[in-house]
BALOBA-1460 file (C-alpha; in Angstrom, 3 decimals):
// residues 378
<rec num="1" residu="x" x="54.993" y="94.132" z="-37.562"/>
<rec num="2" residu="x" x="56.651" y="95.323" z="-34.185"/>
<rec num="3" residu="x" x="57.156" y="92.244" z="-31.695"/>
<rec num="4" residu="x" x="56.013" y="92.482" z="-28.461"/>
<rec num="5" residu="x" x="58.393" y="91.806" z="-25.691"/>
<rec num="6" residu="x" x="57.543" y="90.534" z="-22.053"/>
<rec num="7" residu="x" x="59.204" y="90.607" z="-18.881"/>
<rec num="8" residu="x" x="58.204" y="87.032" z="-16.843"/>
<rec num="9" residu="x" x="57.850" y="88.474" z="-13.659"/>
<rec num="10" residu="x" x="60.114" y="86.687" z="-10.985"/>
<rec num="11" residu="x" x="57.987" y="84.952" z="-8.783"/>
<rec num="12" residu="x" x="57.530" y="82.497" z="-11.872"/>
<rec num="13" residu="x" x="61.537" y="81.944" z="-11.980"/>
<rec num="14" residu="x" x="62.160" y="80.755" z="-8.810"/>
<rec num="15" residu="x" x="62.361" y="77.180" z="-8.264"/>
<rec num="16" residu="x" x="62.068" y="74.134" z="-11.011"/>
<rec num="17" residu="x" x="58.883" y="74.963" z="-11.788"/>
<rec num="18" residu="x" x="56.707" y="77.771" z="-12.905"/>
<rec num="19" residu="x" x="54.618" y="78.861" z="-10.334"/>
<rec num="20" residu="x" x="50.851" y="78.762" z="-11.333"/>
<rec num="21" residu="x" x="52.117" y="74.966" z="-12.493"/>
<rec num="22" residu="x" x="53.705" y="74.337" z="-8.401"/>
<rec num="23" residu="x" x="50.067" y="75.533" z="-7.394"/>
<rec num="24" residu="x" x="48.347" y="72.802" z="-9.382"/>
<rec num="25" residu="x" x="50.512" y="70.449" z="-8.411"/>
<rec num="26" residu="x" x="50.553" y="70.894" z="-4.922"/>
<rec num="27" residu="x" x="46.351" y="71.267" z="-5.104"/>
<rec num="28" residu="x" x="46.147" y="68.109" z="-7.118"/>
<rec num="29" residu="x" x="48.386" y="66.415" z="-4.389"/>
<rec num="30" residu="x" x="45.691" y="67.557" z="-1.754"/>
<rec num="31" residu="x" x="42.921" y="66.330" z="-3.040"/>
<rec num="32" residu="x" x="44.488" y="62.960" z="-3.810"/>
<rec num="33" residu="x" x="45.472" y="62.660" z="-0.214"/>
<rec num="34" residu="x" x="42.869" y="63.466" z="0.597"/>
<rec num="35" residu="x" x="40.419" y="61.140" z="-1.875"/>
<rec num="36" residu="x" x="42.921" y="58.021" z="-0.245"/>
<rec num="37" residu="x" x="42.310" y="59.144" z="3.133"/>
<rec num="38" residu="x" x="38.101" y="58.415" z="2.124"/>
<rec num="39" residu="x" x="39.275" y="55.219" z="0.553"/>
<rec num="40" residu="x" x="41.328" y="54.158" z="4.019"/>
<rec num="41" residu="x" x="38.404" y="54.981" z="6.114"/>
<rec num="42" residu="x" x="35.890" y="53.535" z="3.822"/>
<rec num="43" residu="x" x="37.601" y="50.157" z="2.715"/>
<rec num="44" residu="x" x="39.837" y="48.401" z="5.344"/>
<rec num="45" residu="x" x="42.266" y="46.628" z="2.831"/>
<rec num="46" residu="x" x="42.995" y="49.743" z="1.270"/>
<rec num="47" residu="x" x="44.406" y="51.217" z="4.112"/>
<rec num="48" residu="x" x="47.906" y="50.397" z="3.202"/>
<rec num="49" residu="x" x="47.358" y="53.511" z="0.628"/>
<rec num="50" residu="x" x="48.178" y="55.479" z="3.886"/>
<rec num="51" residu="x" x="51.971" y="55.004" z="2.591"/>
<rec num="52" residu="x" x="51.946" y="57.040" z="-0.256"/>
<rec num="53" residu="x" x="50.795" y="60.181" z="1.488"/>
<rec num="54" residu="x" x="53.592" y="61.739" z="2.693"/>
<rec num="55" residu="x" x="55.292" y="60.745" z="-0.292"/>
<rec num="56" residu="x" x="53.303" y="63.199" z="-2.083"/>
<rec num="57" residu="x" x="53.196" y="65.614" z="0.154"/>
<rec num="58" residu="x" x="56.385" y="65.785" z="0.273"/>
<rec num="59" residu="x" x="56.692" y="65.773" z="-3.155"/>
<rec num="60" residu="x" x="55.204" y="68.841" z="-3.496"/>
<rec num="61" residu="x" x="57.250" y="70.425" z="0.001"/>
<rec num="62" residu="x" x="60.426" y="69.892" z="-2.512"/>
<rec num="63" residu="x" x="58.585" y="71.928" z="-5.243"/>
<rec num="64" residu="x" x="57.971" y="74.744" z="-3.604"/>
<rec num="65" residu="x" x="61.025" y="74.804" z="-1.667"/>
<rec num="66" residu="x" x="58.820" y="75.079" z="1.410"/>
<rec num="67" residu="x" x="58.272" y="72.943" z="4.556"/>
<rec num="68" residu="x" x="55.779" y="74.776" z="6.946"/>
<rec num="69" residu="x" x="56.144" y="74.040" z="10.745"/>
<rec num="70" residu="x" x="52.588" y="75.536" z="12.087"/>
<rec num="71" residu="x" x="51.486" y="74.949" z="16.064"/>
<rec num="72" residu="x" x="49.477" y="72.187" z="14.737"/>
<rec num="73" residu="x" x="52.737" y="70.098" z="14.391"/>
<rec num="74" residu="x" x="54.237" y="70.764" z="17.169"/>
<rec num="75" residu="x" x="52.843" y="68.817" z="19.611"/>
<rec num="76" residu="x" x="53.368" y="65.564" z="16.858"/>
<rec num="77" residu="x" x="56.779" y="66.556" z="16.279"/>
<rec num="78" residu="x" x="58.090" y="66.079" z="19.981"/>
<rec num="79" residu="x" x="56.610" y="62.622" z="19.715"/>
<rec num="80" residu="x" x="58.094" y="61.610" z="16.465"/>
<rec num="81" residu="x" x="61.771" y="63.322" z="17.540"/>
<rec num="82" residu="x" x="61.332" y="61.228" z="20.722"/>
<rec num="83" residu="x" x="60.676" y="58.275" z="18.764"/>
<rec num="84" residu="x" x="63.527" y="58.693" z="16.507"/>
<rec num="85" residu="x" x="65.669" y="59.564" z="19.319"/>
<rec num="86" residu="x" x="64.712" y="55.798" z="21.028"/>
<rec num="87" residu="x" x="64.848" y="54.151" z="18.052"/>
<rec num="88" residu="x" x="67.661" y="51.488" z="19.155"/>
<rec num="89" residu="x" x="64.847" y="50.203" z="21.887"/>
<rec num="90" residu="x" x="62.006" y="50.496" z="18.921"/>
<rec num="91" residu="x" x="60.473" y="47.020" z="17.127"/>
<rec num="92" residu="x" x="59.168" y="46.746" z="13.883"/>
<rec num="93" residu="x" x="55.944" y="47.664" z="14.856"/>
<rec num="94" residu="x" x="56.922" y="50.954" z="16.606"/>
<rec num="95" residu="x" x="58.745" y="51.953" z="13.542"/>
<rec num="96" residu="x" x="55.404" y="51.351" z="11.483"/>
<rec num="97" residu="x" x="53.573" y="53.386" z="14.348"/>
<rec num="98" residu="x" x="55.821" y="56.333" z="13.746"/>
<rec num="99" residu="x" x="55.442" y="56.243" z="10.114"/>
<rec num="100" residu="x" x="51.226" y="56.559" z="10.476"/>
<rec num="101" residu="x" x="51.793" y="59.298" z="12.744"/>
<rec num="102" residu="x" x="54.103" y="61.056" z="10.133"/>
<rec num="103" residu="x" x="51.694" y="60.005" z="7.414"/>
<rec num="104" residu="x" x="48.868" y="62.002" z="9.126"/>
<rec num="105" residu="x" x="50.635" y="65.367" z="10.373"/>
<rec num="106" residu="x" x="52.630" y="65.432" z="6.720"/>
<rec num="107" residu="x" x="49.242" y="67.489" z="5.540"/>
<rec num="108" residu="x" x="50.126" y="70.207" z="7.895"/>
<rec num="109" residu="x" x="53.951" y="70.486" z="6.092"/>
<rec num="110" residu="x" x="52.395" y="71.917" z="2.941"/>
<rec num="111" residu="x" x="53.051" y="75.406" z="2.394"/>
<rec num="112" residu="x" x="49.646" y="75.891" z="1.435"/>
<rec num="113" residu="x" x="45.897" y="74.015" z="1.334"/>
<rec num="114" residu="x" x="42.515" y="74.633" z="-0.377"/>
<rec num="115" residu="x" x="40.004" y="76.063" z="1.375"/>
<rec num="116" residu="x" x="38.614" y="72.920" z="2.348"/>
<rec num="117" residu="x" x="34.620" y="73.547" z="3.927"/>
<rec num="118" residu="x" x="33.313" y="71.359" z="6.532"/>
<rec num="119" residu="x" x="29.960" y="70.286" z="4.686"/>
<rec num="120" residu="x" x="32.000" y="69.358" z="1.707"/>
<rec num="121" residu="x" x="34.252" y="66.854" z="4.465"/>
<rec num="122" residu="x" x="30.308" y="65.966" z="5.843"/>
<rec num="123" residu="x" x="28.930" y="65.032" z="2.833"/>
<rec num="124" residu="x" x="31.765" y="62.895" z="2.043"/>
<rec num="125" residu="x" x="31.989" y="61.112" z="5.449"/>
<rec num="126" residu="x" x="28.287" y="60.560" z="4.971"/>
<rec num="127" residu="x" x="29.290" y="58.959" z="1.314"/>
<rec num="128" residu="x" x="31.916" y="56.771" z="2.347"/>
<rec num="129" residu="x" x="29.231" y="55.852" z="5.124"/>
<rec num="130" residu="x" x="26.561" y="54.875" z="2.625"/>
<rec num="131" residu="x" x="29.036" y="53.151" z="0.760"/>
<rec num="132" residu="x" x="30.619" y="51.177" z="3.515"/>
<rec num="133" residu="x" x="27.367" y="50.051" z="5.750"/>
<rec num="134" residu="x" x="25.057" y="49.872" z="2.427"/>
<rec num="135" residu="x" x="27.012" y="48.899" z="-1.050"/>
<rec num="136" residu="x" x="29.501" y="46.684" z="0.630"/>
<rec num="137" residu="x" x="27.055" y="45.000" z="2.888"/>
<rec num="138" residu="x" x="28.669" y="45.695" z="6.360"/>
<rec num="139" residu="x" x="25.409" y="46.222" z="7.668"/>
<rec num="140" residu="x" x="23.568" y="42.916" z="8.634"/>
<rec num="141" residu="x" x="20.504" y="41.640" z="11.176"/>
<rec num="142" residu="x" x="18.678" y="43.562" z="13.319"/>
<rec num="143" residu="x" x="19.440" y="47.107" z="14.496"/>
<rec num="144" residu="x" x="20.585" y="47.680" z="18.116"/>
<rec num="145" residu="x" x="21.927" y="49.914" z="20.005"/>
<rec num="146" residu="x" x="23.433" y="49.980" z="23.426"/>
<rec num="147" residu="x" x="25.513" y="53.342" z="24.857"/>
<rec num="148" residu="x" x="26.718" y="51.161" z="28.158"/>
<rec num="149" residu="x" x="28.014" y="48.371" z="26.235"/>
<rec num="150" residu="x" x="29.404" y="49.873" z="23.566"/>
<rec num="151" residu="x" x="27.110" y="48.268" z="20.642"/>
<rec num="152" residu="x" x="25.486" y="49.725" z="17.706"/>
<rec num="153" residu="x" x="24.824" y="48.495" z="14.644"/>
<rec num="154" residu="x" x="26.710" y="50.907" z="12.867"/>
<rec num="155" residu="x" x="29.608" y="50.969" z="15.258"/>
<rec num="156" residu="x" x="33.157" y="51.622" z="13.364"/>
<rec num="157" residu="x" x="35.420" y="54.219" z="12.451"/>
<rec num="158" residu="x" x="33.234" y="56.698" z="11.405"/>
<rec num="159" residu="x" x="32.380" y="57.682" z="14.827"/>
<rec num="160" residu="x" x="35.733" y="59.323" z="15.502"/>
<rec num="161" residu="x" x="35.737" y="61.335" z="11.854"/>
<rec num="162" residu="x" x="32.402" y="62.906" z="12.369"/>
<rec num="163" residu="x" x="32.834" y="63.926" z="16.472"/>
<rec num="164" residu="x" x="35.822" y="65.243" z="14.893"/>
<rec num="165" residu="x" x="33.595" y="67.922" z="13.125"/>
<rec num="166" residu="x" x="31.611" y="68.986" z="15.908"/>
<rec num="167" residu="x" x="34.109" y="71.763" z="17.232"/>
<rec num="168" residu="x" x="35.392" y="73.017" z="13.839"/>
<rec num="169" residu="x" x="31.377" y="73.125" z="12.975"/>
<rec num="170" residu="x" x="30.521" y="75.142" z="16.469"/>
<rec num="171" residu="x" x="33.401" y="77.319" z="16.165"/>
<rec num="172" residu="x" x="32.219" y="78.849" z="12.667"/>
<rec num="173" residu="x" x="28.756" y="78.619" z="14.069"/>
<rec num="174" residu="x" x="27.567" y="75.917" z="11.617"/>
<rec num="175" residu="x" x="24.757" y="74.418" z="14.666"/>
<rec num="176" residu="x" x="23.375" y="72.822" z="12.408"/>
<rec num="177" residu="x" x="26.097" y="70.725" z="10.948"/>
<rec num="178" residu="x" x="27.407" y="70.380" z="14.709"/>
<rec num="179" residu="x" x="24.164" y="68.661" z="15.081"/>
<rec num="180" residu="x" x="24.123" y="66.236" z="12.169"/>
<rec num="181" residu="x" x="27.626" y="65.175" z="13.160"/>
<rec num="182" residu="x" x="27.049" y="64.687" z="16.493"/>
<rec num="183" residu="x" x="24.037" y="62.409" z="15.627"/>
<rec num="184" residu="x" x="26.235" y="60.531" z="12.944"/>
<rec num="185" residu="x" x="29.132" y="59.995" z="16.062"/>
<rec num="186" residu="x" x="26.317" y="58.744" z="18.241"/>
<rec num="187" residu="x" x="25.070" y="56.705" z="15.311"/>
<rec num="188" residu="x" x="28.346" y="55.127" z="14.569"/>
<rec num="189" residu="x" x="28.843" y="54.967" z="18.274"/>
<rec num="190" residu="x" x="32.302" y="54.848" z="19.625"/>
<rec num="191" residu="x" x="31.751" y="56.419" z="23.571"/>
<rec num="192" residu="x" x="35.200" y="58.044" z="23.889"/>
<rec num="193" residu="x" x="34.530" y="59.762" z="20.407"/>
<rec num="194" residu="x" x="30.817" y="60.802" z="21.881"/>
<rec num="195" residu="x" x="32.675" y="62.620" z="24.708"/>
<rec num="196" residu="x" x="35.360" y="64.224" z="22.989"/>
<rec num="197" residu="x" x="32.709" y="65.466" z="20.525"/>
<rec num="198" residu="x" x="30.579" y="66.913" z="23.122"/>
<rec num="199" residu="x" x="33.351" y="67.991" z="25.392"/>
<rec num="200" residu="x" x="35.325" y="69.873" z="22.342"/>
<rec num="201" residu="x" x="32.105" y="71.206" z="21.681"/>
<rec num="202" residu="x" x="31.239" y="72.887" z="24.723"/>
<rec num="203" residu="x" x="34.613" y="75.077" z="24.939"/>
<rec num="204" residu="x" x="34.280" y="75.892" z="21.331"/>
<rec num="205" residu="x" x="30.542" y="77.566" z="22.647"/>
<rec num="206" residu="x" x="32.369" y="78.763" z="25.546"/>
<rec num="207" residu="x" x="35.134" y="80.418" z="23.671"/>
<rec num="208" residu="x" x="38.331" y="81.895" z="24.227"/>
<rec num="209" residu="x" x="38.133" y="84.257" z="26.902"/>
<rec num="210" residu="x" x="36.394" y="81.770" z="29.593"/>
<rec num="211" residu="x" x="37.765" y="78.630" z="27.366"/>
<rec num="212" residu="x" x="41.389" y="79.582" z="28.252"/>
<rec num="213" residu="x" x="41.095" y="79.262" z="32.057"/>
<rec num="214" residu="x" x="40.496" y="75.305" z="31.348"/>
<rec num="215" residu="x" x="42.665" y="74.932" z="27.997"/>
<rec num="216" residu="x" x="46.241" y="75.499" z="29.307"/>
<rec num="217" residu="x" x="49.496" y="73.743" z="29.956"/>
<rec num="218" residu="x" x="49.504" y="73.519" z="33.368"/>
<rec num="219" residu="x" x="45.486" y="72.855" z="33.785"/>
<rec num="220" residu="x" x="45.349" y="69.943" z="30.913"/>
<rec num="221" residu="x" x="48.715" y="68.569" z="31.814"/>
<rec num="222" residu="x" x="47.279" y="68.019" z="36.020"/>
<rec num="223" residu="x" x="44.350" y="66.341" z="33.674"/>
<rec num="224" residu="x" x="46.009" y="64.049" z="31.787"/>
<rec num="225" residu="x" x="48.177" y="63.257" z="34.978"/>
<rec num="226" residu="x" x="44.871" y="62.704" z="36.752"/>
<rec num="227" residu="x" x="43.535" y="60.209" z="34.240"/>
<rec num="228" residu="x" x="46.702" y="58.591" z="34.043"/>
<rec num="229" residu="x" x="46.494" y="57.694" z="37.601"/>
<rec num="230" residu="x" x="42.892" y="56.095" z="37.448"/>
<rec num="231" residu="x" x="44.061" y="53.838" z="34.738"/>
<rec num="232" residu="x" x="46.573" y="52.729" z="36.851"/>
<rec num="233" residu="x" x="43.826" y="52.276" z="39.628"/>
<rec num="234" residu="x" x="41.482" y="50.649" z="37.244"/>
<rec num="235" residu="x" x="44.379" y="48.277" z="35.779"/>
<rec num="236" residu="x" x="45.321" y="47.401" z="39.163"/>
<rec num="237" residu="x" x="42.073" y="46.355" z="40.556"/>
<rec num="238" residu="x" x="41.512" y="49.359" z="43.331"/>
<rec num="239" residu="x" x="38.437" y="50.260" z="41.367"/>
<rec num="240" residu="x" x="37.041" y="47.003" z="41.045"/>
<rec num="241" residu="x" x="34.213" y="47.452" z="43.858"/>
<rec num="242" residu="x" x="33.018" y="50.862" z="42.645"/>
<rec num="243" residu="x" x="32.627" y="50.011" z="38.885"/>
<rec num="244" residu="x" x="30.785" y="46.976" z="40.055"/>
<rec num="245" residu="x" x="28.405" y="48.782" z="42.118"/>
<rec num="246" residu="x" x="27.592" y="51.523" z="39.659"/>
<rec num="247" residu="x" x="27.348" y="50.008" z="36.683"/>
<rec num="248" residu="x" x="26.501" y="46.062" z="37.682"/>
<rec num="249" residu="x" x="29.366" y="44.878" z="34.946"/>
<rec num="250" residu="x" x="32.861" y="43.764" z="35.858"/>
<rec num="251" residu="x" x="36.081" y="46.244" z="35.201"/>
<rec num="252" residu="x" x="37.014" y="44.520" z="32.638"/>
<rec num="253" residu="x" x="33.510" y="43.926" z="30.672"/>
<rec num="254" residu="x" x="33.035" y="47.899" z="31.457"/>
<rec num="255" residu="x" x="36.233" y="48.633" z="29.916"/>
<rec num="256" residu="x" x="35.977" y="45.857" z="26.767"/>
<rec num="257" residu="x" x="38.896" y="43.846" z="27.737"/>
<rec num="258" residu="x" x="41.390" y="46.929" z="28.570"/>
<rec num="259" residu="x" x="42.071" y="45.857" z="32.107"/>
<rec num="260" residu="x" x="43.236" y="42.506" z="31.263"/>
<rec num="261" residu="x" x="45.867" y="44.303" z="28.664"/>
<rec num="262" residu="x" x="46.439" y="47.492" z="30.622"/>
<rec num="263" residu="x" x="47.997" y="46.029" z="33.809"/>
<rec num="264" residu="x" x="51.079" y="44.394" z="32.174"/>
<rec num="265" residu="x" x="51.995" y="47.597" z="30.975"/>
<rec num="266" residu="x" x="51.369" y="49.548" z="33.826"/>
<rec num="267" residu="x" x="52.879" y="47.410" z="36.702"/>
<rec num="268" residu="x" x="56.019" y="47.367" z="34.566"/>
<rec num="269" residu="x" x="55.659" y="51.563" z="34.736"/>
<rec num="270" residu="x" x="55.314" y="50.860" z="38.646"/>
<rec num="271" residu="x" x="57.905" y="48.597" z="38.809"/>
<rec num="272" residu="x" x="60.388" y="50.201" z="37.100"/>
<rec num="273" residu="x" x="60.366" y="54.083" z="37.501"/>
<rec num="274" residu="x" x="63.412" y="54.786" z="35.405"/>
<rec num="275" residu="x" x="62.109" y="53.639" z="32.406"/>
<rec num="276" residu="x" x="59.033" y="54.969" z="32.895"/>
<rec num="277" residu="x" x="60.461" y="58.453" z="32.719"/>
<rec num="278" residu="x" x="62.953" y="57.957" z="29.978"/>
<rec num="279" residu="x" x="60.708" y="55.509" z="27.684"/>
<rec num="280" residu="x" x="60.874" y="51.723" z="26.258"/>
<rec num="281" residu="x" x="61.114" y="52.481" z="22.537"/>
<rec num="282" residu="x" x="57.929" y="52.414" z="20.184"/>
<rec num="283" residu="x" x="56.127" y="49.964" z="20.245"/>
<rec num="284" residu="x" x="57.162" y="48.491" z="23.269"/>
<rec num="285" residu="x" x="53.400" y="48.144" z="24.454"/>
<rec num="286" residu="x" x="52.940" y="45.547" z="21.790"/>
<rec num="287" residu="x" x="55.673" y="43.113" z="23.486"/>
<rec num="288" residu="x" x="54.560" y="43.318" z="26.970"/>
<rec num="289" residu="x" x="50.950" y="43.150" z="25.767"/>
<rec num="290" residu="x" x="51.870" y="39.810" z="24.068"/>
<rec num="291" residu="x" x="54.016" y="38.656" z="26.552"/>
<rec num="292" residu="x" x="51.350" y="39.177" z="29.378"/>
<rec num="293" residu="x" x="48.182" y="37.690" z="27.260"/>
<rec num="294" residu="x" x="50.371" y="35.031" z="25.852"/>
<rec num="295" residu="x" x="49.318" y="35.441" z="22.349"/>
<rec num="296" residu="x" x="51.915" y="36.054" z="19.776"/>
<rec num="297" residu="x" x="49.887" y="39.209" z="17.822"/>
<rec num="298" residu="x" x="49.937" y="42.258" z="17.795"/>
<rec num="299" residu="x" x="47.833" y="43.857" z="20.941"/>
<rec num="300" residu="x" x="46.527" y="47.442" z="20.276"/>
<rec num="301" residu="x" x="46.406" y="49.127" z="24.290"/>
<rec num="302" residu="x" x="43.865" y="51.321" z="23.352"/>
<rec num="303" residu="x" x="44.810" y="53.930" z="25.463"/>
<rec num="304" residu="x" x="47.704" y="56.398" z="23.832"/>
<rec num="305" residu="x" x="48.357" y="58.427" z="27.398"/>
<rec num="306" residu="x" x="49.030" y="54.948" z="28.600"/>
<rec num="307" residu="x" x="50.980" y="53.887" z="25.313"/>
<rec num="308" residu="x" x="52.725" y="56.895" z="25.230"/>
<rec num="309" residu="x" x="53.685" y="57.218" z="28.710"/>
<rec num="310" residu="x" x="55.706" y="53.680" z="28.353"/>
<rec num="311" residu="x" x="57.038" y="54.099" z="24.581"/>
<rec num="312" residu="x" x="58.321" y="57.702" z="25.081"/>
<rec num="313" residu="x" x="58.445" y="57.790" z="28.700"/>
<rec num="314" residu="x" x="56.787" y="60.295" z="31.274"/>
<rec num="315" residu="x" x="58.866" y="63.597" z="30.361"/>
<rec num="316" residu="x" x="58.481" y="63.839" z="26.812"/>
<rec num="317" residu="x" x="54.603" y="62.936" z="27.285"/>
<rec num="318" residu="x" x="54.271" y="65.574" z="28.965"/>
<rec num="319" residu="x" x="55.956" y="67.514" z="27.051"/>
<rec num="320" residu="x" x="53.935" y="66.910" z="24.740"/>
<rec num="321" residu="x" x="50.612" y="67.873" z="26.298"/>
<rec num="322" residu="x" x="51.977" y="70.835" z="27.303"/>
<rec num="323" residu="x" x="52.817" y="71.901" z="23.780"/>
<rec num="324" residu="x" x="49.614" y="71.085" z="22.861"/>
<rec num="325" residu="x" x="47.928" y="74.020" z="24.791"/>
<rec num="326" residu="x" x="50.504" y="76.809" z="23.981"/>
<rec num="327" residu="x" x="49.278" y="78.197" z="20.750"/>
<rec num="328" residu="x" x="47.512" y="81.205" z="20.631"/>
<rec num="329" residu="x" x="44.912" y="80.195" z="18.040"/>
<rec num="330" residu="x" x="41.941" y="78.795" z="20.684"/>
<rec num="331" residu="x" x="40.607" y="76.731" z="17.819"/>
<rec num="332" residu="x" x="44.073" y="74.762" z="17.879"/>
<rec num="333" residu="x" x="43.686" y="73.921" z="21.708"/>
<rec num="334" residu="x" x="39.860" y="72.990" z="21.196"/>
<rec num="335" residu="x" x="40.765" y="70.866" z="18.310"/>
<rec num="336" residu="x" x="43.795" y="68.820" z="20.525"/>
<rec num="337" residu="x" x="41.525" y="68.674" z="23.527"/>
<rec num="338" residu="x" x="39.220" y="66.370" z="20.975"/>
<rec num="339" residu="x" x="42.142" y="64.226" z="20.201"/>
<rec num="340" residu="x" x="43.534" y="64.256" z="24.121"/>
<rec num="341" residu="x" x="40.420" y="63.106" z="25.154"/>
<rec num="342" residu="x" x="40.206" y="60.501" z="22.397"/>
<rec num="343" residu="x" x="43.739" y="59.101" z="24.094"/>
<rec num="344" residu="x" x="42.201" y="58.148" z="27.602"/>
<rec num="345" residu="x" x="40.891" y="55.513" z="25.827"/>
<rec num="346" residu="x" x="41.834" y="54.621" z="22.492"/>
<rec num="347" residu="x" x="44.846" y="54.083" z="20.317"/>
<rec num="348" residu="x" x="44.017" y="57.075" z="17.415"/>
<rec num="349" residu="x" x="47.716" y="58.514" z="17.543"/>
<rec num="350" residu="x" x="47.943" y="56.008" z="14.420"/>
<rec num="351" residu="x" x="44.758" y="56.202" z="13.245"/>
<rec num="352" residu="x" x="45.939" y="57.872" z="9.784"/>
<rec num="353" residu="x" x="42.488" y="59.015" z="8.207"/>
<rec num="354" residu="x" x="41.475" y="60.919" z="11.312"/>
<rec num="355" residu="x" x="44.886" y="62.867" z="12.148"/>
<rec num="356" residu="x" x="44.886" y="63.428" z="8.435"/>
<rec num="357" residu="x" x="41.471" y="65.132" z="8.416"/>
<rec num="358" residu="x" x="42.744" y="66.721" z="12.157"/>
<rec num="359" residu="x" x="45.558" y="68.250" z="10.666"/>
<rec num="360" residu="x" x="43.875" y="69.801" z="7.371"/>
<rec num="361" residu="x" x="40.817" y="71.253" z="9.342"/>
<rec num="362" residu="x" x="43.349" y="73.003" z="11.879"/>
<rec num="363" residu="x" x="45.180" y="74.679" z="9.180"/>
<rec num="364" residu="x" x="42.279" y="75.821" z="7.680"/>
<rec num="365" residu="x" x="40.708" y="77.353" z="10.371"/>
<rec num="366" residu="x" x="43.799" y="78.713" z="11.484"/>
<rec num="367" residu="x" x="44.692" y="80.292" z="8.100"/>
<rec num="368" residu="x" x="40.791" y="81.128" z="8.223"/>
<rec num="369" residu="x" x="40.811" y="83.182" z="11.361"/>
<rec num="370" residu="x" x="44.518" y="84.581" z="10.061"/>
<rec num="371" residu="x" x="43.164" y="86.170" z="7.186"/>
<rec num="372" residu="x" x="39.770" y="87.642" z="8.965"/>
<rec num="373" residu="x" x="42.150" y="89.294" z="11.409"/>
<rec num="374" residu="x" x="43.944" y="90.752" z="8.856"/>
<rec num="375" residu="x" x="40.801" y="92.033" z="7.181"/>
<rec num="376" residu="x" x="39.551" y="93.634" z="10.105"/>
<rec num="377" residu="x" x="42.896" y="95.348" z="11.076"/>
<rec num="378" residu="x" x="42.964" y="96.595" z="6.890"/>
């Protein structure tokens, strides 16, 4: 009998691997990731899995021989060379901050992801809630609820994770998942992720061509400036009157305890304008913050403008923002505008499970729309 002879075509040659088998792999790295990111969000002790994220991911970037640099990463990148750069003036802390930050852009590195759907991300958010509020007992007494003080009884995490859904769900016209999440993020109610959610939300219905007048450099950038300077009001006591008289609670009660921590950190920007524009070093909030509470733990700001604007200094903040606004996918600028609004007030910027999640929904849509300009032009 005659053998047969084939030629192994030579896309499988290249690289260590064959390359159906550096497809698994990288796939099977995904999902892990992404099954550890659940775990992180769901169980607070196992957040330490964090760490072996990038690992894998880029694991599988040596694999393929591939390390993708999208717009997504972009913006992250500046702040992570920046960090690097001042890393003589960074603590241990800062140095740990930097690594969640890496942990949750790595995602966006890999050359390519699985189609990932946003009910399939719902349905396990809504899991890992179950499991979290009902099978581990986190849920006790009465229910309550109370948008001006910041109380539910379901308050946590989740909040951030679900508004997180809300744009990606309006901008493929899923209303009815943008509804469900919304409800979950005022369920699990954090009021900065309630805002972001809606405000995302509303340029994704807007769209690009009217969207685009409000999401670019120089608009956002006078924004963020804006809000940078009303912290600084607030921390300093100009707006003590006016809170008081509209909402009947002290500054401090209003803002949880921020005003106490903010204005160490920010009369140390005022009183020193050099290093405001060239930095401190990461984690540098965490010092001052213990130095001017007197406690000798570690102080989350809870406000990354403000933490960012004294780690990495004025410029490269800004450059940052700027960056964020420059791609031409519009989904890309709706998505950061949910995460710049999340950093008036809160300290997500290490928050691994949700810039992990951030990071994998932007590619996909990105790739998404890619591919259904590409069919229209065929």
């Amino acid at each position: 009998m005659k053998r047969q002879y084939h030629e192994v075509p030579a896309a499988y040659l290249r690289g260590p691997a064959f390359h159906k088998n550096k497809l698994e792999i990288r796939t099977f790295i995904f999902w892990a990731s992404f099954a550890l990111t659940m775990a992180c969000l769901t169980i607070a002790p196992l957040r330490y899995l964090a760490y072996g994220v990038p690992m894998l991911v880029l694991l599988s970037c040596v694999a393929d021989q591939t390390l993708l640099l999208g717009d997504e990463t972009k913006p992250f990148l500046v702040v992570l060379v920046a960090g690097l750069a001042l890393g003589p003036l960074a603590n241990t802390d800062g140095w740990k901050d930097l690594f969640f930050i890496f942990a949750g852009v790595s995602v966006a590195f890999l050359s390519r992801l699985p189609h990932v759907k946003l009910w399939t991300v719902f349905l396990a958010l809504l899991a890992c809630f179950v499991i979290q509020f009902g099978a581990l007992g986190n849920f006790r007494g009465s229910l309550q609820f109370n948008i001006l003080k910041s109380e539910s009884s379901f308050e946590g995490n989740f909040s951030f994770v679900f508004g997180l859904l809300v744009p990606f769900a309006v901008l493929q016209r899923r209303y009815l998942l943008a509804f469900l999440s919304l409800a979950m993020t005022v369920l699990s109610l954090k009021r900065i992720a309630v805002l972001a959610a809606l405000g995302a939300g509303v340029m994704a219905l807007v769209g690009p061509k009217r969207g685009k007048w409000l999401l670019n450099p120089p608009v956002m950038l006078a924004l963020n400036a804006l809000v940078l300077i009303a912290d600084m009001a607030y921390s300093t006591g100009a707006l003590d009157y006016v809170i008081l008289q509209l909402t009947g609670q002290s500054p401090n009660e209003l803002g949880q305890g921020r005003q106490s921590i903010h204005r160490f950190v920010v009369r140390d920007l005022l009183e020193s304008p050099f290093h405001a524009f060239i930095g401190h070093g990461m984690g540098g909030v965490y010092t001052i913050a213990e130095a001017g509470v007197g406690t000798y733990e570690k102080i989350n700001l809870h406000s990354d403008l403000l933490k960012l604007s004294y780690e990495v200094g004025y410029i490269v903040t800004a450059v940052m923002i700027w960056v964020m606004y420059t791609s031409r996918h519009y989904s890309l600028r709706v998505a950061f505008l949910f995460q710049n609004i999340l950093f008036f007030t809160d300290n997500t910027l290490i928050y691994f499970f949700l810039t992990f999640l951030l990071f994998t929904l932007m590619r996909v849509q990105r790739e998404s729309e890619r591919a259904d300009a590409a069919t229209v032009v065929a």
